[in-house]
LOGU-135561 format. One record per residue: residue in one letter; x, y, z of N, C-alpha, C, CB in turn. Coordinates in steps of 0.001 Angstrom, whole numbers, plus 500000, padded with zeros to 6 digits. Glycine has a CB too. Example, Ala and Ser with C-alpha at 12.3 -4.5 7.8 and 13.67 -1.06 7.14 Angstrom:
<nodes>
a513190494310507800512300495500507800513200496700507800511308495527509046s512850497750507080513670498940507140512900500030507870514084499402505725
</nodes>
This chain:
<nodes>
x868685053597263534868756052287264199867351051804264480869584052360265518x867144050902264200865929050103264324865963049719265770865865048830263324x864208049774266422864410049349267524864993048143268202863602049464267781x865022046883267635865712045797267895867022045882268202865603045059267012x867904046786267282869054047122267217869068048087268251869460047483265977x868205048946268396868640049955269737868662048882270964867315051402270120x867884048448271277867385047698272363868358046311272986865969047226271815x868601045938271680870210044753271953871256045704272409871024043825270248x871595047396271548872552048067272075872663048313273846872419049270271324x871298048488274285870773049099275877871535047737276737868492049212276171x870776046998275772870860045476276673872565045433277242870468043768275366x873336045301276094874754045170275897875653046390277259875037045665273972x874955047372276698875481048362277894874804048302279039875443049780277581x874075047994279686873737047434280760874250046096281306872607047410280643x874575045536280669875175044194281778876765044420281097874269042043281453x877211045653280575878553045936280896878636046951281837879306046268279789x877527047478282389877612048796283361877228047279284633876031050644283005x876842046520284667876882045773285903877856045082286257876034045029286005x878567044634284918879977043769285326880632045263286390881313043189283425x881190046016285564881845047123286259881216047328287353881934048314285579x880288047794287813879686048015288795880182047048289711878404048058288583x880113045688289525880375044721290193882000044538290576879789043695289477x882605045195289626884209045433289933884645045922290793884853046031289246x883728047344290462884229048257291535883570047775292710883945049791291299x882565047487292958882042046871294263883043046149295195880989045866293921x883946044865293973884161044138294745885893044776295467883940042692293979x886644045966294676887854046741294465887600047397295927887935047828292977x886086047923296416885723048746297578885757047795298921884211049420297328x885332046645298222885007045703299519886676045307299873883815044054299073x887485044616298710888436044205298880889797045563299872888613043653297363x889087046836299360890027047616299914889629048252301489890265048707298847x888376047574301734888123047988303351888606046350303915886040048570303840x888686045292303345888731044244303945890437044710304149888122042806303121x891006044805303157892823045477303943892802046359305040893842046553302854x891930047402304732891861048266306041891786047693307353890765049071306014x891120046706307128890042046341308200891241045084308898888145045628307387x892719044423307923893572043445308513894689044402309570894384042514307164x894399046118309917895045046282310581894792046060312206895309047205310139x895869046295313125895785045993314134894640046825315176897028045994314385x894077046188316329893252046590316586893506046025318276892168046273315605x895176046804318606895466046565320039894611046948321148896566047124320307x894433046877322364893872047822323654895008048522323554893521047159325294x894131049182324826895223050394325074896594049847325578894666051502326260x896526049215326819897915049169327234898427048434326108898219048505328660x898277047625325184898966047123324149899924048107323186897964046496323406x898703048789323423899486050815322106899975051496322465898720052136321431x900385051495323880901176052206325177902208051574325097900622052135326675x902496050179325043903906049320325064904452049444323677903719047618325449x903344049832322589904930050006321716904891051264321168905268048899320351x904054051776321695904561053402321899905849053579322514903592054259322850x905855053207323928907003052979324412908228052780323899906868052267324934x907785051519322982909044051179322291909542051661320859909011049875322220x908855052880320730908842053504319794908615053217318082909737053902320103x907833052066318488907026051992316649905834052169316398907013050695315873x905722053421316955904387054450316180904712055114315772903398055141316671x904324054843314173905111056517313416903985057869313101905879056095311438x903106057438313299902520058625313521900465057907313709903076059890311878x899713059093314301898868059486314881897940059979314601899120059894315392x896496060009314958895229060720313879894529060589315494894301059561312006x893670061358316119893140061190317111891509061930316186894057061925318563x890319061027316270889392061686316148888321061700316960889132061539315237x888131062813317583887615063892318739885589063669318036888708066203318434x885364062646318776883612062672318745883098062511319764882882061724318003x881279063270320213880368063335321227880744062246322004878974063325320820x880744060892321246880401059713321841881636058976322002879392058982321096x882696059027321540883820058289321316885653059146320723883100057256320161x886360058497321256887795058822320750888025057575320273888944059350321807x888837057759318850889148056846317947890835057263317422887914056895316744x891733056184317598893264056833317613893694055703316341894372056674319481x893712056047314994894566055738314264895546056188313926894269055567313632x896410055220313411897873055710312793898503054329311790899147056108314341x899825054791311983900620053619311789901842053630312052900590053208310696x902588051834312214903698051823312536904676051941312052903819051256312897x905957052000312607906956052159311731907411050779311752907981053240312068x907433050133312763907740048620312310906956047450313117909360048330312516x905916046859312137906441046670310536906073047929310044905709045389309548x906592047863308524906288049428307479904979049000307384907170049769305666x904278050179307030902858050374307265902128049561307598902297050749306463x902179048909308851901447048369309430900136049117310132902213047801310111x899223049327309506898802050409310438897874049720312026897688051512309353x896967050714312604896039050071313813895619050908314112896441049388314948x894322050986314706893035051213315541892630051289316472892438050800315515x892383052514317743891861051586318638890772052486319237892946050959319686x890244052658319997889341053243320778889689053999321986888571052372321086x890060054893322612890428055435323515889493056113324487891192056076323062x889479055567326287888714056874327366888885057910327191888971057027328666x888210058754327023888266060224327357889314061063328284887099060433327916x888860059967329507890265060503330926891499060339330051890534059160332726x892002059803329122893641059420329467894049060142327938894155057269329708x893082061298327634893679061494326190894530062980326555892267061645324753x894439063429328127895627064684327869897099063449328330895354066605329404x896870062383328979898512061959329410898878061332327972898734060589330942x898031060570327555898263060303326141899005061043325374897264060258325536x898605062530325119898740063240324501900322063856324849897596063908324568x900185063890325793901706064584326702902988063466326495901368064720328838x902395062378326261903214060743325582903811060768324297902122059425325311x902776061018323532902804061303321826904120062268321783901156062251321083x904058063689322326904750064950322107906052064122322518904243066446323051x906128063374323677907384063563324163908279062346323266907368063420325913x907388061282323123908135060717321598908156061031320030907752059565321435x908089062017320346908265063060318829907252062300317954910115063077317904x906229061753318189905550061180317465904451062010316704905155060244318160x904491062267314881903136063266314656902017063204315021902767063433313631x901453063985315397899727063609315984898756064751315218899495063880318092x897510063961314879896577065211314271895835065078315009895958065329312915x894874066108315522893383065965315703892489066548315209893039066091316655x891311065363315302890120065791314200888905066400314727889579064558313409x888195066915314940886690066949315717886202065688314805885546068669315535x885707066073313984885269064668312993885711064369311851884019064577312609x885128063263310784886190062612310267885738062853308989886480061185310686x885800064477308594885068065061307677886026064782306474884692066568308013x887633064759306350887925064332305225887793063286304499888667064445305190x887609062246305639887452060645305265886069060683304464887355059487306778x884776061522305041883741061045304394883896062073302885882263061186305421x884424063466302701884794064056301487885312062721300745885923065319301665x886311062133300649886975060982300045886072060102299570887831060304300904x885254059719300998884593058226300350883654058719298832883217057342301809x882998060198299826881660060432298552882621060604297039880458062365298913x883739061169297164884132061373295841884565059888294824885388062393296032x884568059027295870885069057823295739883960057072295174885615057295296967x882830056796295875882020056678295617880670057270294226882104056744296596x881114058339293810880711059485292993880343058666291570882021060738292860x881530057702291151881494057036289798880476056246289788882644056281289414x880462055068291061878905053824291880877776054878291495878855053436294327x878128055902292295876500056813292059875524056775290758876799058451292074x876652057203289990876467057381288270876209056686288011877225057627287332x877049055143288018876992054216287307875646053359287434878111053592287531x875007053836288990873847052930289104872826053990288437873459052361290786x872882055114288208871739055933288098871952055576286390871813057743288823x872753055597286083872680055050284440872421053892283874873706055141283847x872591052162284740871917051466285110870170051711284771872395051449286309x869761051917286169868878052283286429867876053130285200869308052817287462x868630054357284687868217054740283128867954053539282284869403055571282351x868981053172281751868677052024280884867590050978280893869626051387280928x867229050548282347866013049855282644864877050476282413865951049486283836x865204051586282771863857052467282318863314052758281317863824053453282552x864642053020280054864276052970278262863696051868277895865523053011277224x864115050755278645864067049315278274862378049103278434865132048242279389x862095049214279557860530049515279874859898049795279134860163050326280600x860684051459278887859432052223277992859428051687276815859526053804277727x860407050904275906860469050433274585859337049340274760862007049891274090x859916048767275754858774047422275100857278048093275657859115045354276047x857202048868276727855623049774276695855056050254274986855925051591277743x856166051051274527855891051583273752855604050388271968856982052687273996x856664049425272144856356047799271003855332047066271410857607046517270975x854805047321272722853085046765273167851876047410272732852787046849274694x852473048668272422851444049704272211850997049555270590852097051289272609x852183049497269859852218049679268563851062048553267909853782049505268081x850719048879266755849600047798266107850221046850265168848395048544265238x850261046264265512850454044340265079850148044502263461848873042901266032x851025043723262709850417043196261594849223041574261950851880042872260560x848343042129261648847067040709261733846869040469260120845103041242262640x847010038982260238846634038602258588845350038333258547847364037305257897x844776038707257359843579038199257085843172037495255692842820039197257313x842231036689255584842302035951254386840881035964254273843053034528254377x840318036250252924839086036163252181838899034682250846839061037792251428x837551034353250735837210033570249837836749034128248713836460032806250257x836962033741247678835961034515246409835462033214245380837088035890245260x834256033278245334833863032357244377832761032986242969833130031203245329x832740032572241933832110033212241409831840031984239266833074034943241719x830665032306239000830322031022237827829319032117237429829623029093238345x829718031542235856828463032597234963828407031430233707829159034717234248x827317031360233097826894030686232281827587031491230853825336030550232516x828053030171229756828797030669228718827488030581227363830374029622228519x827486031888226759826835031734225713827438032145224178825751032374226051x827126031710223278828157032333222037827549033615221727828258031368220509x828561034018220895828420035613220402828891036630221794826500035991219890x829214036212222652829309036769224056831125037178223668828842035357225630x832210038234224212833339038439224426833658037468226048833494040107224347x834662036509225880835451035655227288836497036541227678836254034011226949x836112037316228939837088038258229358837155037480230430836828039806229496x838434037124230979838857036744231951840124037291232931838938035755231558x840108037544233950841091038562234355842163039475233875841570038118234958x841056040103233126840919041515232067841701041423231210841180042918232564x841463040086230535842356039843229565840819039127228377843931038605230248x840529039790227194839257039131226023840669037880225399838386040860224226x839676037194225266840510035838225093839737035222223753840405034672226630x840349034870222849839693034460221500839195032806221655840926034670220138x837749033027221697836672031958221811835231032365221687836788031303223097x834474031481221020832888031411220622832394031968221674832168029984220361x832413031695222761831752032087223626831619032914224892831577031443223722x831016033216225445831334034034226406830480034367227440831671034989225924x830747035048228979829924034329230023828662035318229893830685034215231688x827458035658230562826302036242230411826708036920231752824910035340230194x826522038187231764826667039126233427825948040516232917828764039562234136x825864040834234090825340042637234141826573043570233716824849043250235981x827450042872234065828877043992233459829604042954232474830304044626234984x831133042775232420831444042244231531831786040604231631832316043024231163x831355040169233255831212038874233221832610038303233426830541038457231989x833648039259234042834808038246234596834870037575235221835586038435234988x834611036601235149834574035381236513835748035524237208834526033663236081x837006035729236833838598035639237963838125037294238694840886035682236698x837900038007237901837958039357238710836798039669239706837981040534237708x835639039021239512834831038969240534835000038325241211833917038869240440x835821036831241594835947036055242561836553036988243446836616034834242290x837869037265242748838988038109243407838345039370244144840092038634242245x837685039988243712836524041024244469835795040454245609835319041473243457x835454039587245341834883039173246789835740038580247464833757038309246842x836979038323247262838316037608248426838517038788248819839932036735247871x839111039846248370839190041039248898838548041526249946839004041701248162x837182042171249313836259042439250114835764041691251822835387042308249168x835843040247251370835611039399252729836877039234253678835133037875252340x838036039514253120838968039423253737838620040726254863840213039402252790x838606041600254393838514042849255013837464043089255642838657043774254275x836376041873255829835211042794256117834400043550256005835176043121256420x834657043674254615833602045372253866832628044327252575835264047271252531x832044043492253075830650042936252344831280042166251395829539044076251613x830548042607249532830568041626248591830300042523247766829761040429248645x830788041967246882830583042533245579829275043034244809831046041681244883x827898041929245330826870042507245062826483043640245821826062041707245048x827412044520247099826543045101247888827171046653247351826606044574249624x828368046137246853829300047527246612828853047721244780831527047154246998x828421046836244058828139046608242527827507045833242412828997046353241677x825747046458242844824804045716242374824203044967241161824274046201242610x824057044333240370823701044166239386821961044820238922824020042817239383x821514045643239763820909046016239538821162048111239234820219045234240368x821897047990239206822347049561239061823036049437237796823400050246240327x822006050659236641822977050387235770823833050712235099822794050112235319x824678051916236553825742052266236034827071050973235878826050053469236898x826509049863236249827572048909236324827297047846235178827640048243237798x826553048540233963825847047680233060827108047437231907824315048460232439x827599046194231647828703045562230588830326046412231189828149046133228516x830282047338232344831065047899233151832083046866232804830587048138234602x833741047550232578834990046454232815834793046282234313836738047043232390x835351044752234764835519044344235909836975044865236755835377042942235706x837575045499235784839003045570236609838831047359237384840736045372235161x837679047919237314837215049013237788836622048424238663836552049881237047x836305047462239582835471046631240604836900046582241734834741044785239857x837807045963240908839112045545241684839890047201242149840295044414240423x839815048021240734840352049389242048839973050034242949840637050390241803x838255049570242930837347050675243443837253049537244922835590051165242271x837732048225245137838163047295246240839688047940247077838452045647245426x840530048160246032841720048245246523841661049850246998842864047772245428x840630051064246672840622051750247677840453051585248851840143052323247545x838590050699249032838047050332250004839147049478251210836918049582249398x840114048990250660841436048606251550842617049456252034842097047688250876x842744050024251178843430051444251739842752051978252621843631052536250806x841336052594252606841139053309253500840674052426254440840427054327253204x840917051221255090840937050558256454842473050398256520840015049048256602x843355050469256213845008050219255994844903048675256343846252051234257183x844518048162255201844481046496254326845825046698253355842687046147253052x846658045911253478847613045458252659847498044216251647848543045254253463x847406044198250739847419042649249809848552042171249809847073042642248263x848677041251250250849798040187250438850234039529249401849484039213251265x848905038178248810848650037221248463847928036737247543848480036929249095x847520036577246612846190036397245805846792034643244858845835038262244435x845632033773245601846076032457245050844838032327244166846362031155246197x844280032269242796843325031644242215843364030563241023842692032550241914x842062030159240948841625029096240262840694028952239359841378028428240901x841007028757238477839420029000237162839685027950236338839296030671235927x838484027503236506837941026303236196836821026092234449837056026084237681x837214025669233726837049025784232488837218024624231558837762026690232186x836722023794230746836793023074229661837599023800228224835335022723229453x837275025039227843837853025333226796837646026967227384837196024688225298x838799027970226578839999027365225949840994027533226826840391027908224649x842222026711226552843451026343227607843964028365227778845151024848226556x843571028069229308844328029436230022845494029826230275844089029628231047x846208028531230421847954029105230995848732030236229835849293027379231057x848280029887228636849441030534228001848602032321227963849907029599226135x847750032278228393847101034111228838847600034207230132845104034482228961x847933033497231462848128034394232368849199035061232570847906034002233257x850266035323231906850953036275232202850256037702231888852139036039231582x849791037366230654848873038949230334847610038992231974847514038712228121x847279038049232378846489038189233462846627039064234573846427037195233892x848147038060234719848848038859236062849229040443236216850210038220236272x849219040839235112849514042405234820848338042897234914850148042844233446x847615042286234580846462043014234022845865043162235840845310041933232569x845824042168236451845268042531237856846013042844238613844646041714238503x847217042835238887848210043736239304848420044854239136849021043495239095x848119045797237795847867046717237038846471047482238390847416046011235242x845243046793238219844423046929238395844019047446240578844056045725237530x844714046155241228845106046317242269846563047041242817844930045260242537x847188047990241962848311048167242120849077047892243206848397049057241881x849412046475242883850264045668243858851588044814242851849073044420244760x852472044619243529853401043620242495852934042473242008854590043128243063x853345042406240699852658041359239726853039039830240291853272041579238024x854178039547241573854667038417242401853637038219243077855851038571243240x852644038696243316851459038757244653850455037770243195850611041116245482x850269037813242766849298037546241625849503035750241575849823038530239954x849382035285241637849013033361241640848155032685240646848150032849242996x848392032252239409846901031993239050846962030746238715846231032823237934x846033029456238593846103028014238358844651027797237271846043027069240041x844852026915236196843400026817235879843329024814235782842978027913234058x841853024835235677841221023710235795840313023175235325841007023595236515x840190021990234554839077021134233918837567020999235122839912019381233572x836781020160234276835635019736235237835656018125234812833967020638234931x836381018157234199836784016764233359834997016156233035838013015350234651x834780017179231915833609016932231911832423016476232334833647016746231539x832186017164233762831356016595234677830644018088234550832022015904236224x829395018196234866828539019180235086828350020426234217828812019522236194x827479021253234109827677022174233004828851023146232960826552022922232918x829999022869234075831697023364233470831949022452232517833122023283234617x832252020830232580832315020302232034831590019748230923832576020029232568x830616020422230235830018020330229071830759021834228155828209020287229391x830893022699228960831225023767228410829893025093228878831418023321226759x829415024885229304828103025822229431827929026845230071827179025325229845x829697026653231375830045027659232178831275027767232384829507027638233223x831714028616233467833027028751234084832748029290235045834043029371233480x834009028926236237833954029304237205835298029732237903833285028507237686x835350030150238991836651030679239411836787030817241066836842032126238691x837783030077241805838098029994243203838656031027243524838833028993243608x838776031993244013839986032912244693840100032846246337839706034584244297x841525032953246852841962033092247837842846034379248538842414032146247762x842536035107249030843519036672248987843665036703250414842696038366248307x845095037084250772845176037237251798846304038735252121845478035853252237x845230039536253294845815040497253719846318040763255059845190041231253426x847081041956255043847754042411256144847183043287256763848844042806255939x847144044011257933846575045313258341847911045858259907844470044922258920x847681047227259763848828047613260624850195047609260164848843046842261672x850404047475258843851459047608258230851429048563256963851831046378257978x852697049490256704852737050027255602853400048684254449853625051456255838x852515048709253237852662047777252086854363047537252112852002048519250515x854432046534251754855586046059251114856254045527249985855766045568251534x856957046160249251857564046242247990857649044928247488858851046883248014
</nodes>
């Protein structure tokens, strides 16, 4: 059960442990408020129908501070009553009772009544201490969903332009693409895969591409670019960076890109091992404005956006 689902369950049983609670509350109140409609004569009042013989029986309870004489009548049927009795008048009293055959108990105190209530009471006990539990899980859950680490999104820029010369291979998100020309770099000059390297990278906070693959080192000399993008998608793993998102843009006069990016999308999906659905790609003229638009370069926008505090998602 997922915590949401536990936590609606707590919820649910808690304000059904309060309705009840509240039942029985009101079953306790309602059954002392009956108690409480019996009669509550003086004495000479309980003497005259003693007299007249409708007391059917007697409870005398014997305390430091007080005599307390319940019973009930015989008519009406269980009518019962209450009353308080002096001390002086409980042997003639008593010598009264006997001689109208009336049953009489006596108590020192009113130790069965309180056995009763507590057992009576016993279920309230529980029911609030389980209550009471439940508030307490409830607490600790959301202590413990305060505690936990958040998915935070993050989003990086990647930009990246290399000058096109002929006789050069046009590799573009690790896909060689049949054309004269091709861009000039220290490695193999992907413009989509280096943008995308630095969206990565900035997303996360861990620099740029020149700092992690200098162009001056030359183990990274005509290097494939899609070894840039795994050796990123460690550097995200080990901060627990999730790739979400990857929206890009490459910008180009010749030759028409759409019908390569499906080979694209594999190919950097492949590369970032992430689902090839995460992969976005758009391309774009310069409508012959500037040396994109003469043909002399290319360039490429990327946008990537990640997660952190989450295990990846399928």
């Amino acid at each position: 059960m997922s915590m949401n689902s536990s936590s609606a369950a707590k919820t649910i049983l808690f304000w059904i442990s309060i309705v009840f609670l509240g039942v029985m509350l009101w079953k306790l109140v309602s059954a002392n408020g009956r108690a409480a409609q019996g009669d509550e004569p003086n004495y000479s009042a309980f003497m005259a129908r003693l007299d007249a013989g409708d007391v059917g029986d007697v409870t005398l309870y014997l305390s430091p501070n007080s005599y307390e004489l319940q019973g009930e009548y015989y008519r009406p049927v269980n009518r019962r009553f209450h009353l308080m009795v002096p001390k002086e008048v409980v042997p003639a009293l008593m010598g009264q009772l006997h001689e109208k055959n009336v049953p009489t108990n006596v108590r020192e105190v009113q130790r069965g009544d309180w056995v009763l209530i507590l057992l009576n009471a016993a279920p309230l006990i529980l029911l609030v201490g389980f209550c009471l539990f439940l508030m307490r899980q409830t607490q600790a859950n959301r202590r413990r969903a305060e505690l936990l680490p958040t998915a935070a999104v993050r989003t990086g820029i990647g930009y990246d332009l290399h000058r096109l010369e002929e006789g050069r291979p046009l590799i573009v998100g690790g896909v060689a693409l049949p054309f004269a020309k091709g861009p000039v770099g220290h490695s193999d000059g992907d413009v989509l895969a280096h943008a995308l390297c630095d969206a990565l990278l900035g997303a996360a906070g861990l620099g740029d591409i020149g700092t992690h693959f200098p162009d001056t080192d030359p183990m990274w000399k005509d290097a494939n670019s899609m070894l840039f993008l795994a050796q990123a998608k460690k550097l995200l793993d080990e901060k627990r960076f999730v790739i979400e998102h990857v929206d890009a843009v490459v910008i180009t006069e010749r030759p028409k890109l759409g019908p390569h990016f499906p080979r694209m999308r594999e190919a950097l999906a492949k590369a970032l091992g992430v689902d090839v659905q995460k992969i976005h790609l758009k391309a774009k003229t310069n409508e012959g404005v500037d040396a994109i638009g003469r043909g002399e370069a290319i360039a490429a926008h990327v946008v990537a956006t990640l997660t952190s505090g989450t295990k990846e998602r399928v």
